[in-house]
N, C-alpha and C positions, 0 to 999 in steps of 0.2 A: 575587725580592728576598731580599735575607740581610739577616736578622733579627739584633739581638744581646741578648742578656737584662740585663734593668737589676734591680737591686736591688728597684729601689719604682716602682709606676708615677708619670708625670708628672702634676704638679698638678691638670691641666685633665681627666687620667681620672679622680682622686678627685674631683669636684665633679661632685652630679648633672645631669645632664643638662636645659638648660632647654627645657622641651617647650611653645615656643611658637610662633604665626607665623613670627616674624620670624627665630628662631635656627634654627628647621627650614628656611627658605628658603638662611640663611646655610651652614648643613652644605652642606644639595646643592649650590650655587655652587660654593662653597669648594674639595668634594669634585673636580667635573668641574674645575676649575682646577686643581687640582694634580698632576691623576692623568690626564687624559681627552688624549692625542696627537694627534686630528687634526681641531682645528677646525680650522686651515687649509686641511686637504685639503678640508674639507666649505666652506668660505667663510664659517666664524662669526667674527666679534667675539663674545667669548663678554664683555669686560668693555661693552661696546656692548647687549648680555643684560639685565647686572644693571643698566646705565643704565634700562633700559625697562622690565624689572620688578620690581627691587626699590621702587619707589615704592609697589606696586598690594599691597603684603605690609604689615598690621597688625596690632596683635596681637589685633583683634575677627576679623580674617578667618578665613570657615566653611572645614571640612576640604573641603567642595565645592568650594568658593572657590581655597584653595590647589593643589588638587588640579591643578584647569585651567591654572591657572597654570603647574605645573611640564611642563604637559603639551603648554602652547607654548613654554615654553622649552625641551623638548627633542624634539620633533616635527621643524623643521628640522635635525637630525642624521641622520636617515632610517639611526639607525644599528640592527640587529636585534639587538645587543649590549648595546644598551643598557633597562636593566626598571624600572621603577615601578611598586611593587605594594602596595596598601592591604595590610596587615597588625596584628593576626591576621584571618583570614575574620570577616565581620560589619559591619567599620568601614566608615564612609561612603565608598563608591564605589569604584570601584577595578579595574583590570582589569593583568594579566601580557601583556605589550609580547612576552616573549620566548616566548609560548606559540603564537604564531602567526606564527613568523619573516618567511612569506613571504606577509602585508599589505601591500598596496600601499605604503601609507602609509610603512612602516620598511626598503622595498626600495632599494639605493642605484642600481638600475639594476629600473625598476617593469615588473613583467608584464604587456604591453597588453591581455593575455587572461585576469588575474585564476587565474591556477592554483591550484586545492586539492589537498585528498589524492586525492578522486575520481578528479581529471584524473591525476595521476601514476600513480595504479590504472588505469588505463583504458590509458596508454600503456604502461606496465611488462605489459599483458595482449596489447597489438599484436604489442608484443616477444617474448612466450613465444608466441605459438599462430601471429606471422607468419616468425618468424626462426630458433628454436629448432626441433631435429630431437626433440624431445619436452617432455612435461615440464618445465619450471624446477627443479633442486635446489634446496632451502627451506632455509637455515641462520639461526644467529642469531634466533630470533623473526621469523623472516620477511625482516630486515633485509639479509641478501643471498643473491643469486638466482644460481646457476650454471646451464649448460648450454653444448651442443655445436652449431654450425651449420655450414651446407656440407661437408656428409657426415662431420662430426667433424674437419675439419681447422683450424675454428676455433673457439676455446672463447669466449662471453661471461659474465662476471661483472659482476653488477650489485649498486653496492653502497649500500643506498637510506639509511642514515645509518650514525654511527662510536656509535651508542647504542643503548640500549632494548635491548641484546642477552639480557639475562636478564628476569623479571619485577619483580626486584627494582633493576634496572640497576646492579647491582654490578660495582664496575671489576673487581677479584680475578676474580669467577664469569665476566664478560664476557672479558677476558683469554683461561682458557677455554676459554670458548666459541668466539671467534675461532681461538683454536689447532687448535681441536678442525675447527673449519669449512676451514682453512686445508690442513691432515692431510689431509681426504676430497676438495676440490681438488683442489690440485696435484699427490695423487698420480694423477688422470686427464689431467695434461700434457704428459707423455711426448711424445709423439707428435704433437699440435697442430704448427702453425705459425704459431699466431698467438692473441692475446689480446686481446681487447675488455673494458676495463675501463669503468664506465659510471657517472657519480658526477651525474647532470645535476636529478635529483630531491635531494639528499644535504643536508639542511640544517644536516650537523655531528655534533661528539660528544667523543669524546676521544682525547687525540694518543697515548696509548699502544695504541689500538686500530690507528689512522694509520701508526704504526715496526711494530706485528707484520704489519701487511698489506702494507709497502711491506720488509719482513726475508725475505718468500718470493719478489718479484722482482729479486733482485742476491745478487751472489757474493763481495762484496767490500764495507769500510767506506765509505761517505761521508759528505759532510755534509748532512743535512736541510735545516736549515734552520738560523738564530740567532735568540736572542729577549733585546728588552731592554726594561726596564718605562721610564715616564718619571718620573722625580724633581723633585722644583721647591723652588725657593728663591725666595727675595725679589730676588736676583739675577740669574737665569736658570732655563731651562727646558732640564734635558738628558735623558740616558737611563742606565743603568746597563751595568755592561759586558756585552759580550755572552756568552750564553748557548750554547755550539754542543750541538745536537743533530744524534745520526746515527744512518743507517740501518744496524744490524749485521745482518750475513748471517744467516738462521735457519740453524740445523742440520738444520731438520727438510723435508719436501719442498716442494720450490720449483718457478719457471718464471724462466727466463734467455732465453728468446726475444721476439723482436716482440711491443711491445705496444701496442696506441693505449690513449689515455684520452679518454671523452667528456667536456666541462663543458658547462655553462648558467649564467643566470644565477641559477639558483637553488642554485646550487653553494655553498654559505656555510659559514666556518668550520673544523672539523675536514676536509671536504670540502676546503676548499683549503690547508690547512696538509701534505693528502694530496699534493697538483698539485704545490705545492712539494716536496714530499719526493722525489718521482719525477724531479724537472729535472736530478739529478747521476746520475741511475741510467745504466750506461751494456750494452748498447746504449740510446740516447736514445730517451724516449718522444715520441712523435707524438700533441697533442694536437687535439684536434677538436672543433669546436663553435661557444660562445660566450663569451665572460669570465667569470669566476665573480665573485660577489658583491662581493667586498673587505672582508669583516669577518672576521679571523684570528684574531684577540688572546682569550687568557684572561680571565676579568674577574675583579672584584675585588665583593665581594659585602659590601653593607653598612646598617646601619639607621638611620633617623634616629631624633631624640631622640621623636616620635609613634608609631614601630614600622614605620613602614613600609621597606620593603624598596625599597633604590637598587641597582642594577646597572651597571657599567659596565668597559668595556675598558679597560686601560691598559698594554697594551704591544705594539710592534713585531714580528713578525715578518721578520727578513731573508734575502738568500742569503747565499753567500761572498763575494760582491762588497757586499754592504752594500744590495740593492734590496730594496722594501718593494712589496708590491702593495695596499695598503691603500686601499680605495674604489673603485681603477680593476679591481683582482682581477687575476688572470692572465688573461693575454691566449690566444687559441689561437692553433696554428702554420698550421690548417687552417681558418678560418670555415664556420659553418653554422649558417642559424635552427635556434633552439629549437622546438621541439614546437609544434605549431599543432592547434583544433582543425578545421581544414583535414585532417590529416593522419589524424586518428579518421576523419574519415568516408571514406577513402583506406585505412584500413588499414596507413598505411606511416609508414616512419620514415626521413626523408631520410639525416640525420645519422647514423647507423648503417649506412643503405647509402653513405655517403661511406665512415666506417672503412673498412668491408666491401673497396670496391675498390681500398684500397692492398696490400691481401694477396694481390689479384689475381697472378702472374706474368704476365700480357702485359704 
């Protein structure tokens, strides 16, 4: 959004904020109404919502009371983008929606087999001791795994989110560090014929982690992706113009050959803002897997007039062609279940030996 600077703020900023039931119910409505683009992909009546609960909002109503409230009116979103969070620490009840993206409950495509972090450790350890010719390289705070399999002539990178890369998770130091990770890669590419990128754990992070990672595989500008927020009026409901983002070639060392990418369905976010980025890379990536998520969008971080912390997506993610994978997530070119724990106690990883045998020459 472009902003433009007013003189004085508007009325309704100078006048304190009324911190009661009913205007706190009205903010968050209000807010998702104006800002929030895909209840119809999700099947809400969102004003069919405020029919059903704004009756149940008075101004004796306990902060428990509202609490729940807000918490079935936006539960049927099953969006991970979306946060309600009692604030400051202390006040009655309260839990962060976004701090455990991948709950059943907030998944738009739900895990039959309830996956944690353990499970993703447990897989990501199949991977290094059944597939990897040593070792795992450790970069990033852990956050991604390189190494070499079948006799070095395929490299796998696994990239378990696009955050958390410093202690401080600072963009600037993260930045970085990405570079710095990217530098001790790709200069062992040379020689490969092939690259397994692996994003099936990746619950997100930030797009500029996303352009320096997808700037070491292409030699050449394209477009990312476009992004456009949604704006609303009393007359209609549109979007802002589009935004284009693109991949610039790094200068520094890269890999221009075959690459597959694995998703899942836990693929969410910066994770698939990544998928996208890779669909104009050309030679073309071969994806593999399952759908990713469908939550793309940046959010919009804001407080009600009680303190508590609202979260919420409000924009677009497109191609060049104007498509949106929002909800449905990207599709793969290659199907194949996600991760089973069928497959722990097997030792193996289908979906990886699928990649695996299109590098095959026979």
């Amino acid at each position: 959004m472009v902003l433009h600077r007013v003189t004085s703020p508007p009325v309704p900023c100078i006048r304190p904020a009324e911190d009661t039931p009913p205007f706190n119910y009205d903010v968050l409505w209000t807010t998702f109404q104006e800002n929030y683009p895909f209840f119809k992909l999700h099947g809400t009546d969102w004003r069919a919502v405020d029919t059903k609960f704004r009756p149940l909002v008075h101004p004796d109503t306990s902060p428990d009371e509202l609490f729940t409230i807000f918490q079935q009116m936006l539960e049927p979103l099953r969006d991970s983008h979306v946060v309600l969070d009692v604030f400051p620490p202390g006040a009655p009840r309260g839990k962060d929606w976004l701090k455990t993206p991948l709950k059943e409950v907030w998944l738009h495509k739900p895990d039959p087999e309830r996956f944690e972090d353990a499970d993703f450790d447990r897989a990501n350890k199949i991977i290094e001791f059944r597939y990897l010719k040593e070792k795992a390289q450790i970069f990033c705070g852990g956050q991604i795994r390189f190494g070499l399999m079948q006799n070095g002539q395929i490299a796998y990178l696994g990239v378990l989110s696009f955050h958390q890369y410093t202690s401080g998770d600072d963009l600037p130091a993260g930045l970085q560090c990405i570079r710095g990770a990217g530098d001790a890669i790709f200069a062992k590419t040379e020689d490969i014929r092939g690259l397994i990128i692996d994003v099936r754990s990746n619950g997100g992070g930030e797009d500029a982690f996303v352009l320096e990672l997808a700037s070491r595989l292409t030699g050449r500008r394209y477009l990312a992706f476009g992004k456009q927020a949604q704006v609303f009026s009393e007359t209609k409901v549109g979007f802002t113009a589009r935004e284009s983002i693109f991949v610039e070639p790094s200068s520094r060392p890269k890999y221009l050959g075959k690459v597959v990418l694995l998703t899942g369905r836990h693929s969410a976010s910066a994770a698939e803002t990544f998928t996208m980025a890779l669909m104009g890379r050309r030679p073309e990536i071969c994806r593999v897997g399952e759908s990713t998520q469908g939550v793309f969008s940046d959010v919009l971080d804001r407080r009600l007039p009680n303190g508590w912390r609202l979260v919420l997506p409000n924009e677009i993610y497109v191609t060049a062609e104007g498509n949106s994978f929002d909800v449905t997530g990207v599709p793969p070119d290659i199907a194949s279940a996600g991760f089973s724990r069928k497959d722990f106690e097997s030792e193996r990883d289908p979906t990886l030996e699928r990649a695996l045998s299109l590098f095959d020459p026979n």
